[in-house]
OpenMM code with the backbone's topology and positions (N, CA, C; nanometers):
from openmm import Vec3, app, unit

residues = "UNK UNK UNK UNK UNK UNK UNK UNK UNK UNK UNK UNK UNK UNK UNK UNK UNK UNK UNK UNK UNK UNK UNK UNK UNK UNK UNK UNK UNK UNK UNK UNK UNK UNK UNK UNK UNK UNK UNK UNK UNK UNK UNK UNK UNK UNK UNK UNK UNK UNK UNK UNK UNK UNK UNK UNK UNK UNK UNK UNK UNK UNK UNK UNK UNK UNK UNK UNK UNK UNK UNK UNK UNK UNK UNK UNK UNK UNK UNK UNK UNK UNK UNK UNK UNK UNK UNK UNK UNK UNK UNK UNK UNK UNK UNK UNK UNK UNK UNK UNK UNK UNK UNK UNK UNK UNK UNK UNK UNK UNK UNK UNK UNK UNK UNK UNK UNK UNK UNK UNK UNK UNK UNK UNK UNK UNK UNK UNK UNK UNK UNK UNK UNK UNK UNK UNK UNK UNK UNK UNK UNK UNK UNK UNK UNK UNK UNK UNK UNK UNK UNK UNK UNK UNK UNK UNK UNK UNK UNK UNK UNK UNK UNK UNK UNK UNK UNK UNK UNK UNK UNK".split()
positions = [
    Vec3(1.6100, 4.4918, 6.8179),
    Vec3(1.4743, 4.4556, 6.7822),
    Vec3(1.3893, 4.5825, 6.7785),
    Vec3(1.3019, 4.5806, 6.6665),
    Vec3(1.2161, 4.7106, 6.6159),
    Vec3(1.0862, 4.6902, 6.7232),
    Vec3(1.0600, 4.7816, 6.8361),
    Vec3(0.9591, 4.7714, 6.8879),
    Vec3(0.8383, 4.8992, 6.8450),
    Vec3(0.8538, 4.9857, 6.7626),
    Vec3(0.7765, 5.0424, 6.7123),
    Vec3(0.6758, 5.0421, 6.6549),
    Vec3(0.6110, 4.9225, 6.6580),
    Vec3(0.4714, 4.9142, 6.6240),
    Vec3(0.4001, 4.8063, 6.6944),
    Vec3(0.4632, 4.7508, 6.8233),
    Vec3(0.4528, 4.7069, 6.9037),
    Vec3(0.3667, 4.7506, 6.9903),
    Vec3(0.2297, 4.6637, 7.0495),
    Vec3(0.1493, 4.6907, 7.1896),
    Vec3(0.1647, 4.6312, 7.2537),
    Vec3(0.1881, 4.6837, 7.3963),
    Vec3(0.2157, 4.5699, 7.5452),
    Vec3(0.0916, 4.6069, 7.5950),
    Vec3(0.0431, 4.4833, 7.6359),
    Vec3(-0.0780, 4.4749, 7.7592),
    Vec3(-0.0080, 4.4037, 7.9233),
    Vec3(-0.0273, 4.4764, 8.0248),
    Vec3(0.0178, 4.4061, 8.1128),
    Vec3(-0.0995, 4.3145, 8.1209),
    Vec3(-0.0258, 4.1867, 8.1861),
    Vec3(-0.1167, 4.1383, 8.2597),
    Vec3(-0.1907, 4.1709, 8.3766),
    Vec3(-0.1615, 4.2136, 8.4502),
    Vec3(-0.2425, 4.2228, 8.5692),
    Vec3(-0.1412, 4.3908, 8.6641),
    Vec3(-0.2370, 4.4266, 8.7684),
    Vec3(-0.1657, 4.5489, 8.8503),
    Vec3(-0.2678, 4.5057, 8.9719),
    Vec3(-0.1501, 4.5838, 9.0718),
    Vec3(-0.2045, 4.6011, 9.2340),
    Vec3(-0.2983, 4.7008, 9.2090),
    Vec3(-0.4380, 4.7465, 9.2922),
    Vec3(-0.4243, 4.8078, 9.3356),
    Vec3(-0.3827, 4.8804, 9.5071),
    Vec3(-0.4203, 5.0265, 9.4885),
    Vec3(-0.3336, 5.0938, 9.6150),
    Vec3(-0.1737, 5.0928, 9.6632),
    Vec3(-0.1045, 5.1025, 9.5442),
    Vec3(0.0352, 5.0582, 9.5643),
    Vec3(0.1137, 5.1731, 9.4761),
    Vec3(0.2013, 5.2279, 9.5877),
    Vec3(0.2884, 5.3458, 9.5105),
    Vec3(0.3366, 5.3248, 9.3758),
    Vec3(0.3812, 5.3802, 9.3200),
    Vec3(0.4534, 5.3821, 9.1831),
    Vec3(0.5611, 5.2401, 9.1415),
    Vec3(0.6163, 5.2603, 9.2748),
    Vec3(0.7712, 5.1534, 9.2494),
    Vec3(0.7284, 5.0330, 9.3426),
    Vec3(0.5943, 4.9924, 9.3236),
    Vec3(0.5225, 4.8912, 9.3936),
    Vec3(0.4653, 4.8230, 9.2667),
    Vec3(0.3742, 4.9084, 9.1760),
    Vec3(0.3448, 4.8606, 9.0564),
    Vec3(0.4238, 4.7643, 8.9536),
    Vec3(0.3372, 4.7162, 8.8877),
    Vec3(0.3732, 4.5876, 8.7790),
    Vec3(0.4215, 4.7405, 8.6451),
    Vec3(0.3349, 4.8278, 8.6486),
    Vec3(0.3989, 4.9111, 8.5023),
    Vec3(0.5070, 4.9140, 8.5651),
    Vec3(0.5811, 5.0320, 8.6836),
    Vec3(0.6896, 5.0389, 8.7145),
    Vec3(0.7672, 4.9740, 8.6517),
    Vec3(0.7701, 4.8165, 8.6798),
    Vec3(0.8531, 4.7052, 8.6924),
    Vec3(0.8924, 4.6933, 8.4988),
    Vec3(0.7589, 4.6811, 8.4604),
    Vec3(0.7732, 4.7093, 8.3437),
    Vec3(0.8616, 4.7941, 8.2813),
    Vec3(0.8893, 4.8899, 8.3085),
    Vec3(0.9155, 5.0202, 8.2386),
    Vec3(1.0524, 4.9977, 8.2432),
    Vec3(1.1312, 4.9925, 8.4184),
    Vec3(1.2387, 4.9576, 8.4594),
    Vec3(1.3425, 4.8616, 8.3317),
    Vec3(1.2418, 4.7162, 8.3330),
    Vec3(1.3002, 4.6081, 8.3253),
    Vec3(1.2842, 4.5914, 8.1631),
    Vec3(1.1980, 4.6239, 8.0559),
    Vec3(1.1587, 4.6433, 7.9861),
    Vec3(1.1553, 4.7164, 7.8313),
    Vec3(1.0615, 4.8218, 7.8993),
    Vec3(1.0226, 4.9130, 7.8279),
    Vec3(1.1403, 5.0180, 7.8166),
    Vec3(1.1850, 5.0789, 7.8970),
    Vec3(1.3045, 5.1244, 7.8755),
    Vec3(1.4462, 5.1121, 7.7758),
    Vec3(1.4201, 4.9785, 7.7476),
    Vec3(1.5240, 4.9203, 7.6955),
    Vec3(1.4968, 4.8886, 7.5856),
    Vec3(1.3816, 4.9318, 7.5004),
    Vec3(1.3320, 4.9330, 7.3562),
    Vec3(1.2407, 5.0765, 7.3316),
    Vec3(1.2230, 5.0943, 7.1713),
    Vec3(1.1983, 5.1797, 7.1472),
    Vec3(1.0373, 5.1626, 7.0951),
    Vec3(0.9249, 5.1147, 7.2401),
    Vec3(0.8022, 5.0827, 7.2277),
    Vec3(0.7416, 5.2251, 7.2697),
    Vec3(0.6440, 5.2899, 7.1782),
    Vec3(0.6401, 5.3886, 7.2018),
    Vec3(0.5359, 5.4300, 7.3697),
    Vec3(0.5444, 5.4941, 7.3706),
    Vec3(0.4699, 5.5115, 7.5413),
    Vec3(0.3136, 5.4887, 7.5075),
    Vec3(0.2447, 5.5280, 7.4096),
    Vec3(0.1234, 5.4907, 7.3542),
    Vec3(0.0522, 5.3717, 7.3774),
    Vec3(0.2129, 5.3174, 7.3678),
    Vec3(0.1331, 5.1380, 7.2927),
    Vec3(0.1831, 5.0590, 7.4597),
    Vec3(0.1280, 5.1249, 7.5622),
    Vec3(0.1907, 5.0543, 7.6773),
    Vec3(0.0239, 5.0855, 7.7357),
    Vec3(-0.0215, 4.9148, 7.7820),
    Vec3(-0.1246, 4.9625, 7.8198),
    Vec3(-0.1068, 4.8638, 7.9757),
    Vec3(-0.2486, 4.9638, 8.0544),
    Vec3(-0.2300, 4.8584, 8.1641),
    Vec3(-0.3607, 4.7916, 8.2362),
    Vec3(-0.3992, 4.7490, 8.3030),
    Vec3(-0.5241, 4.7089, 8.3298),
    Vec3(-0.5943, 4.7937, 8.4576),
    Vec3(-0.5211, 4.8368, 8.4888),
    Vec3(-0.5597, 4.9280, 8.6007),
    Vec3(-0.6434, 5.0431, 8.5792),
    Vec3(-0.5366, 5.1107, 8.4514),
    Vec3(-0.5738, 5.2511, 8.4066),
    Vec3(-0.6894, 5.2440, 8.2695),
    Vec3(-0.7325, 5.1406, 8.2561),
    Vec3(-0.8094, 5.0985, 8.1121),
    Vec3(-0.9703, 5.0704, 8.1296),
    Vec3(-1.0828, 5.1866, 8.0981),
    Vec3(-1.1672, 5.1197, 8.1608),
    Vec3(-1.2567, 5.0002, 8.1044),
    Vec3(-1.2399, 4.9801, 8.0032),
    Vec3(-1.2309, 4.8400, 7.9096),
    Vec3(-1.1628, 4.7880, 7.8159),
    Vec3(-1.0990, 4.7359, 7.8534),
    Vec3(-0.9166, 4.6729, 7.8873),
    Vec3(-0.8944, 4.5829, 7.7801),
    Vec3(-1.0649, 4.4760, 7.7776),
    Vec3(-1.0699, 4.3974, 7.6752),
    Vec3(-1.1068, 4.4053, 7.5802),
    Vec3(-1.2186, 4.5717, 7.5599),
    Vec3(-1.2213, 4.6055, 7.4578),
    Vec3(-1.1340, 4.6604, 7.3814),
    Vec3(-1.0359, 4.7146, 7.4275),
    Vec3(-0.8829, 4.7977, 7.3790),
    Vec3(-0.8013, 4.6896, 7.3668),
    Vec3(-0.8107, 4.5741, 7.3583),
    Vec3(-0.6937, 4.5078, 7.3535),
    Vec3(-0.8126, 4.4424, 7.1983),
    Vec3(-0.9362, 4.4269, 7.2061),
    Vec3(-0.9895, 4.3757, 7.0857),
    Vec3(-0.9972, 4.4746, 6.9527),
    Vec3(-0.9941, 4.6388, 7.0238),
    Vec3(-0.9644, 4.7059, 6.9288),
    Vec3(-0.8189, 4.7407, 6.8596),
    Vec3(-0.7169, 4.6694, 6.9354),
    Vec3(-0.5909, 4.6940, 6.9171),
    Vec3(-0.5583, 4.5802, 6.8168),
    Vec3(-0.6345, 4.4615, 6.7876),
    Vec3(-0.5790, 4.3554, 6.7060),
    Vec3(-0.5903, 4.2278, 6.7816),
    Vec3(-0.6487, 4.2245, 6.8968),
    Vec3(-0.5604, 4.0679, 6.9749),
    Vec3(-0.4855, 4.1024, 7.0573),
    Vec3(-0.4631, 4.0129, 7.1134),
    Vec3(-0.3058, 3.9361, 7.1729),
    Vec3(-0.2103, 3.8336, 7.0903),
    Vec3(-0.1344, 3.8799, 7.0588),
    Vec3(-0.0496, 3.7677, 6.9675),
    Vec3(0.0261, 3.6957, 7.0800),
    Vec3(0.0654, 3.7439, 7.1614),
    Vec3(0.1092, 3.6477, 7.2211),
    Vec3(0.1380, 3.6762, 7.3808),
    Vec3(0.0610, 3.5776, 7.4430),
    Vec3(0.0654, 3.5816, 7.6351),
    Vec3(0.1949, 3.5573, 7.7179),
    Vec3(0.2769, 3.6564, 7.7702),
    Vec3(0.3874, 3.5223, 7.8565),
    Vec3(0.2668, 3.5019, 7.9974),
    Vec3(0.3167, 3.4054, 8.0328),
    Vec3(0.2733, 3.3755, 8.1871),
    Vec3(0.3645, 3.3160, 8.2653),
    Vec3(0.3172, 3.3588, 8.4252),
    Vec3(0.3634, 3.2326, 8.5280),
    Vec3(0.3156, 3.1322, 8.5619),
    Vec3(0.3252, 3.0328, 8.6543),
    Vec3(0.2111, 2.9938, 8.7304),
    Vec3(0.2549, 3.0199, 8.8881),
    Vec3(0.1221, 3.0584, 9.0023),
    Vec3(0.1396, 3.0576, 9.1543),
    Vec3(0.1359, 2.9773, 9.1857),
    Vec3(0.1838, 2.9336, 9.3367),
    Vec3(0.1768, 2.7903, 9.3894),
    Vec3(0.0409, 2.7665, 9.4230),
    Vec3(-0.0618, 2.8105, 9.4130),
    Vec3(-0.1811, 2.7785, 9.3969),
    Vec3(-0.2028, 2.7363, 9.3389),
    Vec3(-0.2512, 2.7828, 9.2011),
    Vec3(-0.2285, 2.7403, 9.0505),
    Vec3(-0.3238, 2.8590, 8.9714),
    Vec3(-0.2608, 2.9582, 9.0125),
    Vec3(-0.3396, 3.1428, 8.9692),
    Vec3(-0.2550, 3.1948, 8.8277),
    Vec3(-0.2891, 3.1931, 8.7186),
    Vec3(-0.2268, 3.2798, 8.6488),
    Vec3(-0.2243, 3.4453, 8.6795),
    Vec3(-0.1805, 3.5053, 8.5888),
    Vec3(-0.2140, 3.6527, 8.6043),
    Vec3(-0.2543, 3.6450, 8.7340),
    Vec3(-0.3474, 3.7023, 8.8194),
    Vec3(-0.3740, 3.7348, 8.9263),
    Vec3(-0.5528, 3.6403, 8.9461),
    Vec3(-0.5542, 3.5385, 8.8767),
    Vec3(-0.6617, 3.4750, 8.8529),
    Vec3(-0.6532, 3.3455, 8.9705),
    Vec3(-0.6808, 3.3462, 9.0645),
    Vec3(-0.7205, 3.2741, 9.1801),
    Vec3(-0.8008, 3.2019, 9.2125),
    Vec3(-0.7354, 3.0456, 9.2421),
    Vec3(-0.8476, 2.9327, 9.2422),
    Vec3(-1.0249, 2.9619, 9.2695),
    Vec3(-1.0904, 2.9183, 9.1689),
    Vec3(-1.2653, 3.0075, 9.2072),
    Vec3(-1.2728, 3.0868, 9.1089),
    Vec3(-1.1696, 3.1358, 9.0257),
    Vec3(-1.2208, 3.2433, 8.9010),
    Vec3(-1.2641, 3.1429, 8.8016),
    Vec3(-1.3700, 3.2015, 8.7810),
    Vec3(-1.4643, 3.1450, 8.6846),
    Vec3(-1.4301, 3.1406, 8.5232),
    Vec3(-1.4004, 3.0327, 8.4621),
    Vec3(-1.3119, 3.0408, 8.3234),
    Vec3(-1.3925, 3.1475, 8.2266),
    Vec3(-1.4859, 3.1704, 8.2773),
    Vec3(-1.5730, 3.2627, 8.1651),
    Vec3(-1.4874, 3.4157, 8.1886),
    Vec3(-1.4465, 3.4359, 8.2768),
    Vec3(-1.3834, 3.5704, 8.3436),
    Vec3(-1.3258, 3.6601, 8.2501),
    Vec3(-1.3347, 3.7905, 8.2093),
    Vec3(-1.2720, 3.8896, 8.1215),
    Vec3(-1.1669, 3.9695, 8.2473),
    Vec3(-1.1142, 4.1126, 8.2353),
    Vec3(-1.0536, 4.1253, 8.2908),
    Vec3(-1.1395, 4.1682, 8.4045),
    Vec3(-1.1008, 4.1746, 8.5059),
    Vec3(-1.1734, 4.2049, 8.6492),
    Vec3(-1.0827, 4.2626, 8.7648),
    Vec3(-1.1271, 4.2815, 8.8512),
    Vec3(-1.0340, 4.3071, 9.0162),
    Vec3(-1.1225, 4.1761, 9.0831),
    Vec3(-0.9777, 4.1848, 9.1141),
    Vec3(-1.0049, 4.0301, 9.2481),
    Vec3(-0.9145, 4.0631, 9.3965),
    Vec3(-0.9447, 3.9748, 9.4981),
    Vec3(-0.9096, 3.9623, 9.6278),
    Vec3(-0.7995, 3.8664, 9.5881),
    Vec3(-0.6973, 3.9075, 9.6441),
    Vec3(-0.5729, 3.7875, 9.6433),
    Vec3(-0.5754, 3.7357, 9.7813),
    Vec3(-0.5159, 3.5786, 9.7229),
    Vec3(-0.5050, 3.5096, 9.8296),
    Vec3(-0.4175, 3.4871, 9.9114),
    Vec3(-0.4403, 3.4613, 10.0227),
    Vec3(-0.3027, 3.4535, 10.1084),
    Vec3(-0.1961, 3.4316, 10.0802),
    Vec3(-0.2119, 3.3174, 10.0377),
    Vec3(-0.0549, 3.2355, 9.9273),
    Vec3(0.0019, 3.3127, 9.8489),
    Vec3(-0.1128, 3.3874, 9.7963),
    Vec3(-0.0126, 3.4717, 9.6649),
    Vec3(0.0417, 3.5906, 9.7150),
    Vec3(-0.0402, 3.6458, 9.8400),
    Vec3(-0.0193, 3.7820, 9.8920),
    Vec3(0.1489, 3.7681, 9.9607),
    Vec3(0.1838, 3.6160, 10.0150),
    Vec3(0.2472, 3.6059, 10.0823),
    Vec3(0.3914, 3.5665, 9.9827),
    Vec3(0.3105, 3.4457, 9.9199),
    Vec3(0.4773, 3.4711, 9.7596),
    Vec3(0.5350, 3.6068, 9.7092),
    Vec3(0.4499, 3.7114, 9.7099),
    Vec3(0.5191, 3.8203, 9.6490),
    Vec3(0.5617, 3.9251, 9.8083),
    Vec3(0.5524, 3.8598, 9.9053),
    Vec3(0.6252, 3.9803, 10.0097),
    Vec3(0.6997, 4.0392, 10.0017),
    Vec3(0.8381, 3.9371, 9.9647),
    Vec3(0.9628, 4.0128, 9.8942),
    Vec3(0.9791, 4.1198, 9.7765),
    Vec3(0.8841, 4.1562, 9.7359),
    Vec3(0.8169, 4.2479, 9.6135),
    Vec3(0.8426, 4.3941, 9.6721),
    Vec3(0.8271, 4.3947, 9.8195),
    Vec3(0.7472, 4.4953, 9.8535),
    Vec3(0.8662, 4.5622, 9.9752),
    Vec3(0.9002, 4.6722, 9.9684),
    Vec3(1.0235, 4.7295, 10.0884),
    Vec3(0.9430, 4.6942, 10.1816),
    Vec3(0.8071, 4.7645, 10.2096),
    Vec3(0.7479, 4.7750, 10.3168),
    Vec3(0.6813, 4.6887, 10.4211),
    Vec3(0.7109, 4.5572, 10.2830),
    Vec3(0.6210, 4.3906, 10.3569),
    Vec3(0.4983, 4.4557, 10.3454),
    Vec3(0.4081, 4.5492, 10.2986),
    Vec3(0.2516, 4.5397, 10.2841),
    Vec3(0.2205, 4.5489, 10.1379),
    Vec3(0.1783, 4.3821, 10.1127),
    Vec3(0.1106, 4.3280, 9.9810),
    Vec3(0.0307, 4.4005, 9.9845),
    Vec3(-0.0773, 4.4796, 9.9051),
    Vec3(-0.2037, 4.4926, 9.8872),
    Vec3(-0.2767, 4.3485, 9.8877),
    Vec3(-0.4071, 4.3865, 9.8664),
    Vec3(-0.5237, 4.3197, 9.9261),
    Vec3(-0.6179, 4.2529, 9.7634),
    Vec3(-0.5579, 4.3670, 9.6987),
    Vec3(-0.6553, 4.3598, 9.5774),
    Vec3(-0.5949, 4.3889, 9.4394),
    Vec3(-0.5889, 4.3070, 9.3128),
    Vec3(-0.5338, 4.3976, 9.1927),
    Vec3(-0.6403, 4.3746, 9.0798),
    Vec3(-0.5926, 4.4292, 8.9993),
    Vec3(-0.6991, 4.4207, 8.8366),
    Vec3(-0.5969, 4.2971, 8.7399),
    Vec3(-0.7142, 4.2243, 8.7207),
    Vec3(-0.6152, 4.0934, 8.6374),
    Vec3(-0.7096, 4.1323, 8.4910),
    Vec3(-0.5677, 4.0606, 8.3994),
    Vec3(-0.6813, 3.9445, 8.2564),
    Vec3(-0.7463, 3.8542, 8.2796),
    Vec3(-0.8886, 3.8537, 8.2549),
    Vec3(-0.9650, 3.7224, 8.2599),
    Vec3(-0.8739, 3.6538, 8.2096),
    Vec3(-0.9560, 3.5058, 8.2637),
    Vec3(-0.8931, 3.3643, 8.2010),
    Vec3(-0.9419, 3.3663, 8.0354),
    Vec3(-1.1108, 3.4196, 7.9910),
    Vec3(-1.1103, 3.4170, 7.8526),
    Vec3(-1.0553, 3.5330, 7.7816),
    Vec3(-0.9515, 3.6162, 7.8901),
    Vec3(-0.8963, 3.7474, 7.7953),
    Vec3(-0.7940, 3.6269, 7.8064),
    Vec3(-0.7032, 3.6162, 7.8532),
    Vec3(-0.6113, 3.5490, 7.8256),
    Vec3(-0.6314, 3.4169, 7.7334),
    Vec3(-0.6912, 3.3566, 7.7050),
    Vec3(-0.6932, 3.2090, 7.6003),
    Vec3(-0.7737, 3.3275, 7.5020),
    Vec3(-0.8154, 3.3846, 7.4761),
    Vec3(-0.8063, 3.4902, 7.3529),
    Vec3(-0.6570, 3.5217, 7.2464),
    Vec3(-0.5825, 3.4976, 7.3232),
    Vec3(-0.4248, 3.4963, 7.2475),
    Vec3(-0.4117, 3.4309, 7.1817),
    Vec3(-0.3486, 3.4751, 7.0695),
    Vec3(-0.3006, 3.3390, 6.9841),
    Vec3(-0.1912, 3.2535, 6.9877),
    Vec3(-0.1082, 3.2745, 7.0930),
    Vec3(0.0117, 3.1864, 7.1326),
    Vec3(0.0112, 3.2127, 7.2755),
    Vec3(0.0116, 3.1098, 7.3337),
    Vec3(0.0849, 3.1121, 7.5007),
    Vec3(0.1881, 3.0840, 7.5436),
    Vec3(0.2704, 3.1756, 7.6625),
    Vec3(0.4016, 3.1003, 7.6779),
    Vec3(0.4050, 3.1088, 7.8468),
    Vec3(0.3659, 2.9549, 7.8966),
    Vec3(0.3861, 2.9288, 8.0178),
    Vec3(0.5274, 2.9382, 8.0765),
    Vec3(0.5932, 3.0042, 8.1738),
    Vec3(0.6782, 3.0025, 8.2339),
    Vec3(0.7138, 2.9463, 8.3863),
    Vec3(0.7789, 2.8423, 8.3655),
    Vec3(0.8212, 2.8330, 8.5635),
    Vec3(0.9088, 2.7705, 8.5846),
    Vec3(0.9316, 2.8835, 8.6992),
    Vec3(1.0846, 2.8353, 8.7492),
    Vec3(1.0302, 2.7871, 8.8844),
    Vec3(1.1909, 2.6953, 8.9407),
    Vec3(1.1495, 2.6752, 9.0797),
    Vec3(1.0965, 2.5086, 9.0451),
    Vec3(1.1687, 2.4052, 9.1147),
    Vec3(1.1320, 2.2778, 9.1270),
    Vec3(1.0174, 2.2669, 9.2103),
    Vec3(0.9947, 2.3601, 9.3137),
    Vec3(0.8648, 2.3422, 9.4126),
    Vec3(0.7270, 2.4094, 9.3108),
    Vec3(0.7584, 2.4158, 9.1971),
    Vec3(0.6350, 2.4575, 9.1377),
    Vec3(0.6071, 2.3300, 9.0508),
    Vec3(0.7069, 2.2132, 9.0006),
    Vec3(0.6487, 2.0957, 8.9496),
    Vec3(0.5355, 2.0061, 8.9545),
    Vec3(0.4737, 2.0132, 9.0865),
    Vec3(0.3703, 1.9572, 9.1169),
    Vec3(0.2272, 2.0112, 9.0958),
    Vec3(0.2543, 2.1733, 9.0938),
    Vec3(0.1043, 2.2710, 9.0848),
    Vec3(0.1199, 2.2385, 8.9221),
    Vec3(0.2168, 2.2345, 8.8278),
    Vec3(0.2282, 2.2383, 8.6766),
    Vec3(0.1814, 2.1424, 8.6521),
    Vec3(0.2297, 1.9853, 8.7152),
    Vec3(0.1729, 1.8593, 8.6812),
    Vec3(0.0079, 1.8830, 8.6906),
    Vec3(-0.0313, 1.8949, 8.8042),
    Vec3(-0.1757, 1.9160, 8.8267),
    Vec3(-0.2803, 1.9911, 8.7315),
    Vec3(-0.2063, 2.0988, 8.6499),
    Vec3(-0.2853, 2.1833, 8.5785),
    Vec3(-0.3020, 2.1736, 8.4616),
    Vec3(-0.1749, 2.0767, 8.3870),
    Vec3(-0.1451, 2.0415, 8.2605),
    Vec3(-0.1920, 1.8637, 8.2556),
    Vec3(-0.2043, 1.8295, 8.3138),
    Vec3(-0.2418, 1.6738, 8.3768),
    Vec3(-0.3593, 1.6246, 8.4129),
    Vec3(-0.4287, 1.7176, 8.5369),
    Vec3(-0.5101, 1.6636, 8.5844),
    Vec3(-0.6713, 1.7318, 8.4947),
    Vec3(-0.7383, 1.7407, 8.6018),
    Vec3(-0.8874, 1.7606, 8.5454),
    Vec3(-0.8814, 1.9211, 8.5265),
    Vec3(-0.9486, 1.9649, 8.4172),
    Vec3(-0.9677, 2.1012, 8.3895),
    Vec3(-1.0859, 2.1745, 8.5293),
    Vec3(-1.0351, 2.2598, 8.6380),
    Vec3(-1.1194, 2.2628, 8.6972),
    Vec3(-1.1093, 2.4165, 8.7390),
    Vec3(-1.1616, 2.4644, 8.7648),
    Vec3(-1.1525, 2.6845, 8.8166),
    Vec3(-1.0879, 2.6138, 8.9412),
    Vec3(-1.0655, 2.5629, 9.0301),
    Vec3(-0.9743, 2.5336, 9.1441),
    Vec3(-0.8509, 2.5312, 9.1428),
    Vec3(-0.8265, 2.5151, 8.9663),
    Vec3(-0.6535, 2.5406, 8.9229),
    Vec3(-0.6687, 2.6044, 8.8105),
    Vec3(-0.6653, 2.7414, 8.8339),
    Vec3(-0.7286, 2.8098, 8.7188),
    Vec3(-0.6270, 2.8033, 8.5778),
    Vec3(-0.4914, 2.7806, 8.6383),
    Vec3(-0.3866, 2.7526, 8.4986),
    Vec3(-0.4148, 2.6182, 8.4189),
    Vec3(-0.5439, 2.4881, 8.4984),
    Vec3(-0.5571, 2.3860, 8.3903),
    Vec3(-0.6289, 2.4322, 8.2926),
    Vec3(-0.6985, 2.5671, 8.2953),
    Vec3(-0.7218, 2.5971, 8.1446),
    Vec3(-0.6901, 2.6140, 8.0399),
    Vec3(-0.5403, 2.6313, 8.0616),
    Vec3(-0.4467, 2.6244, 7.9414),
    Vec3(-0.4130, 2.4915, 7.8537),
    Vec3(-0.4897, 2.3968, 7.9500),
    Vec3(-0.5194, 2.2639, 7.8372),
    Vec3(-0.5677, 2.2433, 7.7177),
    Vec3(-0.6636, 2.4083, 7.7079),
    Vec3(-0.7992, 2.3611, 7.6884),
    Vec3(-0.7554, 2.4683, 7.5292),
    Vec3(-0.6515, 2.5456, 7.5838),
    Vec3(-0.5595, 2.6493, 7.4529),
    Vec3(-0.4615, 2.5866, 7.2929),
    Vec3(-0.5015, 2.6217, 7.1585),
    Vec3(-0.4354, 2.5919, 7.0711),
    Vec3(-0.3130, 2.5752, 7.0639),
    Vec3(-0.2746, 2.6920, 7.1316),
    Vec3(-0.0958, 2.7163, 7.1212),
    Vec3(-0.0199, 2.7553, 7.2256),
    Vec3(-0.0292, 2.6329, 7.3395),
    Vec3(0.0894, 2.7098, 7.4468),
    Vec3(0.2083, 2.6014, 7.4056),
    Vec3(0.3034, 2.6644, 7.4928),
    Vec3(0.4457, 2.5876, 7.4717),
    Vec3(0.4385, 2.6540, 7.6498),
    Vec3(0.5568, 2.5748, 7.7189),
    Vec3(0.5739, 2.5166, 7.8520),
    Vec3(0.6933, 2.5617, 7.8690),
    Vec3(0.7940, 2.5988, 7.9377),
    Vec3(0.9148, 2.5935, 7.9535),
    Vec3(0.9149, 2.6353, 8.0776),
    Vec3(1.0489, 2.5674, 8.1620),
    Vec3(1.0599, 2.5084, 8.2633),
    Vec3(1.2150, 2.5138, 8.2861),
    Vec3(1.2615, 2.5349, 8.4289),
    Vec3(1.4026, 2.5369, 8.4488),
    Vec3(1.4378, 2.4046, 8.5222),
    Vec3(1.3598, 2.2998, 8.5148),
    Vec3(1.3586, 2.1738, 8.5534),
    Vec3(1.3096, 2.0563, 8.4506),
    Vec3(1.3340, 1.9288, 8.4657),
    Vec3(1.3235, 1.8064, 8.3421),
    Vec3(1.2235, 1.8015, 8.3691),
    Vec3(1.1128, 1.7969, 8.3021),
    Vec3(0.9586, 1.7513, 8.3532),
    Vec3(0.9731, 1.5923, 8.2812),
] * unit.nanometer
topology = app.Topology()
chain = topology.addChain("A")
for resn in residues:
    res = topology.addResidue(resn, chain)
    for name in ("N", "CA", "C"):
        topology.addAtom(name, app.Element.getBySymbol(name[0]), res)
């Protein structure tokens, strides 16, 4: 696959976190390495000081992957983010600080990272929800199901033209 005219936006980064703690890292590793995307077109939210303007001067987002947290946090967007939200730094929450422990040699999550707003993200023109894990069926039901509310900041993706869902379980 031709990645040469290709732009990556991460979603979201720690901050205060060494190199091989970082989401680019992980990127690069798992990724970027393994195509021929030029180093240019690799952007991140950390290092960008308007993130959403560079991603509006870049063309868009054609297309979002996501997770969801057992909260119900996309990107690093945590029950209480306000759907109006562009990209920002936020306080993570316990839950999430504590889902990604295993992330970390040292067991110390940071405290704080730089996310995509919820309206940088439904700015895309395709979404692709991802989740694994049967103990996440119930936060998915809730967000895709229940009431659109900033308390589950992934039910905003109700509210999106084009997501598709996929799941390692029968919903």
């Amino acid at each position: 696959m031709d990645w040469s005219e290709a732009k990556c936006f991460g979603l979201d980064e720690y901050c205060d976190v060494g190199e091989r703690d970082s989401f680019g890292w992980y990127l690069d590793q798992n990724l970027y390495r393994h195509t021929n995307l030029p180093h240019g077109s690799r952007f991140d939210p950390a290092h960008d000081h308007n993130y959403d303007e560079t991603i509006e001067s870049s063309g868009g987002l054609d297309l979002t992957l996501l997770g969801i947290g057992s909260n119900g946090h996309i990107a690093f967007n945590e029950p209480g983010t306000p759907f109006l939200s562009w990209t920002h730094c936020v306080y993570l929450a316990e839950s999430t600080r504590k889902a990604n422990a295993g992330s970390f040699a040292s067991g110390q999550v940071p405290h704080r990272a730089v996310t995509m707003g919820l309206q940088t993200i439904l700015s895309s023109r395709k979404i692709i929800l991802m989740v694994t894990g049967e103990q996440k069926r119930g936060i998915l039901e809730r967000a895709l199901c229940g009431p659109v509310t900033e308390e589950i900041p992934a039910s905003v993706l109700q509210l999106h033209k084009s997501l598709l869902v996929e799941t390692d379980f029968d919903r």
